[in-house]
N, C-alpha and C positions, 0 to 999 in steps of 0.2 A: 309217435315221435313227431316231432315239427322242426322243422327247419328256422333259421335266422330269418327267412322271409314270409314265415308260419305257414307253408306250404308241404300241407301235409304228407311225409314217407313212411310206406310200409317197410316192416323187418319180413326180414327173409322168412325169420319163425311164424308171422302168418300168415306166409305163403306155402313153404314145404316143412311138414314134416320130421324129414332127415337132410344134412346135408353132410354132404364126404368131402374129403379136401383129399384130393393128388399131389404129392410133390414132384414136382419134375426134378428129373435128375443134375446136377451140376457137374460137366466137366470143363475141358480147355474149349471144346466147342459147342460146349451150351449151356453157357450162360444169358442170364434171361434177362433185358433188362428193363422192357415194358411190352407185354403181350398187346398185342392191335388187333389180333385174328386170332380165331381157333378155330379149327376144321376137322372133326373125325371120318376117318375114312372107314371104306367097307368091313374091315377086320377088328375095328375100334381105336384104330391107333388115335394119338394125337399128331396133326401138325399145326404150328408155332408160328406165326409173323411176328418176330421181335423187332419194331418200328426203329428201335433204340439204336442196336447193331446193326441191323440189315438182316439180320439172318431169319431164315426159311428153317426150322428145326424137326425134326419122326421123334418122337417119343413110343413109349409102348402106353396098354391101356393101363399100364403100373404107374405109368413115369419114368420108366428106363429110357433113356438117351438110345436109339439107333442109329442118327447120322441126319447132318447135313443137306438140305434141297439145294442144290447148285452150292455156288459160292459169292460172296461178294467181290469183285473186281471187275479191271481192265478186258478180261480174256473172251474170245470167242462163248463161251458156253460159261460164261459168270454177268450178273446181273450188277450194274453201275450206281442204279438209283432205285431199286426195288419199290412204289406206292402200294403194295399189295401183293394177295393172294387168294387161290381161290383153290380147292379141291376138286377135281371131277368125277364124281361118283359114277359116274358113265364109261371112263377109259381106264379110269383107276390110276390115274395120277394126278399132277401141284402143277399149277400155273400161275406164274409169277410176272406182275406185268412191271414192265421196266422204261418208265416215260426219258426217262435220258436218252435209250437208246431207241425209244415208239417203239418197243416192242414185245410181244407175248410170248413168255420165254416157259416152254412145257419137260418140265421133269415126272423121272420114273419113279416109286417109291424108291430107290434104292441112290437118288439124287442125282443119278444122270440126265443130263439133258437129252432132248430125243430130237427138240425138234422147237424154230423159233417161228412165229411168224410177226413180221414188220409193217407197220401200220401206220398210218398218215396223222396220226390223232394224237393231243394228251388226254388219257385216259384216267376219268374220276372213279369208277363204278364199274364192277367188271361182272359179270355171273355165265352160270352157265345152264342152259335153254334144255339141252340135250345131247347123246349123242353127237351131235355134228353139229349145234351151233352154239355159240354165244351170242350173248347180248353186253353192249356198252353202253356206258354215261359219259359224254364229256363235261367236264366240270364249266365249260364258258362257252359250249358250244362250239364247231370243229371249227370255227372263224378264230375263236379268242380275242374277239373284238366288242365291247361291251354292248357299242350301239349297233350291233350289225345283227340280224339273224340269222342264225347256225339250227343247225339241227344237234339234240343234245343225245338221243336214242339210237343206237345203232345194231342190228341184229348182222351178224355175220357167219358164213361159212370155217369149215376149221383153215381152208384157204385161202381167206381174210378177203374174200368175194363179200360181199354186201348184200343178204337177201331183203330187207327193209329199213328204213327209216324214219323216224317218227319223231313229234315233240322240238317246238319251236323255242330256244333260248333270247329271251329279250330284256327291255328292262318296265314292262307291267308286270306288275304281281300276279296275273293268269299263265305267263309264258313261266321259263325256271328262272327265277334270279338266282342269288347264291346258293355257290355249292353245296352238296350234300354229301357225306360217306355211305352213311344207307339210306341205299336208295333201293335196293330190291325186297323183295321177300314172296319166295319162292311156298306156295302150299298149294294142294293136291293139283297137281301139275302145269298151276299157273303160274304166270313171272305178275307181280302186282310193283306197279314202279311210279313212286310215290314220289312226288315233284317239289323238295323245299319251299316254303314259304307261296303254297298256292294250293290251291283248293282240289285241284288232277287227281286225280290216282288213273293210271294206263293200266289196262290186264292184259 
């Protein structure tokens, strides 16, 4: 197959084999209106970042509808502006980071919140390192000032303590220009953080 710009795409047929289609279930609260994220957790479940709604969704490994990761609103323990989410295979629950309020808002599987932490940052890129830390992207560097330099890497405690910092945001094509959504990828136990439009890759 070739594209309008005769750049050539593979089908999926030669790549896998088999492919299985899930439907996720439709009810009043979950409805799906463009998936951003998919994240499986320990058990298989599916969780959901619908960009569209806001909503944080559990599915089973059927497609069965379970409930709700927080909710969208005003409230103590609901998320304002959701940019993401991330699973932690580590604690066994959904972290939802919410730059309206700077903050990393952690629910239970069963959509409780447990617990927020508030942070100085707008938050591009969010992962999670281990047990007990994350690591962040700022999308403009934590200045958000084009010609200034920021630091764009942030490794942090679950206490939003700061263990390092790394990667200078500027405007030469060596530092990070424009933002990036992935920006991590995680394999046999390294963070590999792959810096838009520049030559970096950080392990």
């Amino acid at each position: 197959i070739k594209t309008h710009t005769n750049n050539p795409v593979s089908k999926y047929s030669n790549l896998y084999k088999d492919v299985q289609y899930i439907a996720l279930e439709e009810t009043n609260n979950s409805i799906i209106g463009e998936i951003s994220k998919l994240e499986i957790t320990n058990n298989g479940d599916y969780i959901v970042y619908d960009s569209k709604s806001g909503s944080v969704i559990r599915f089973n490994k059927n497609g069965k509808y379970i409930c709700n990761i927080g909710n969208r609103g005003p409230g103590k323990d609901e998320y304002q502006v959701p940019d993401g989410m991330v699973y932690d295979c580590f604690n066994d629950n959904v972290i939802v980071w919410d730059n309206a309020k700077r903050s990393l808002m952690i629910y239970n599987l069963d959509g409780k919140m447990e617990s927020s932490i508030l942070l100085p940052w707008y938050i591009g890129t969010f992962g999670i390192l281990d047990k007990e830390r994350y690591i962040l992207y700022m999308n403009n560097g934590e200045n958000i000032k084009y010609n200034d330099k920021g630091t764009n890497y942030k490794i942090i405690k679950h206490d939003g303590t700061i263990e390092k910092e790394f990667g200078e945001y500027g405007i030469d094509v060596s530092d990070f220009n424009p933002a990036c959504k992935e920006t991590f990828h995680f394999q046999n136990g390294r963070c590999l953080c792959m810096a838009p439009f520049s030559p970096k890759i950080y392990t």
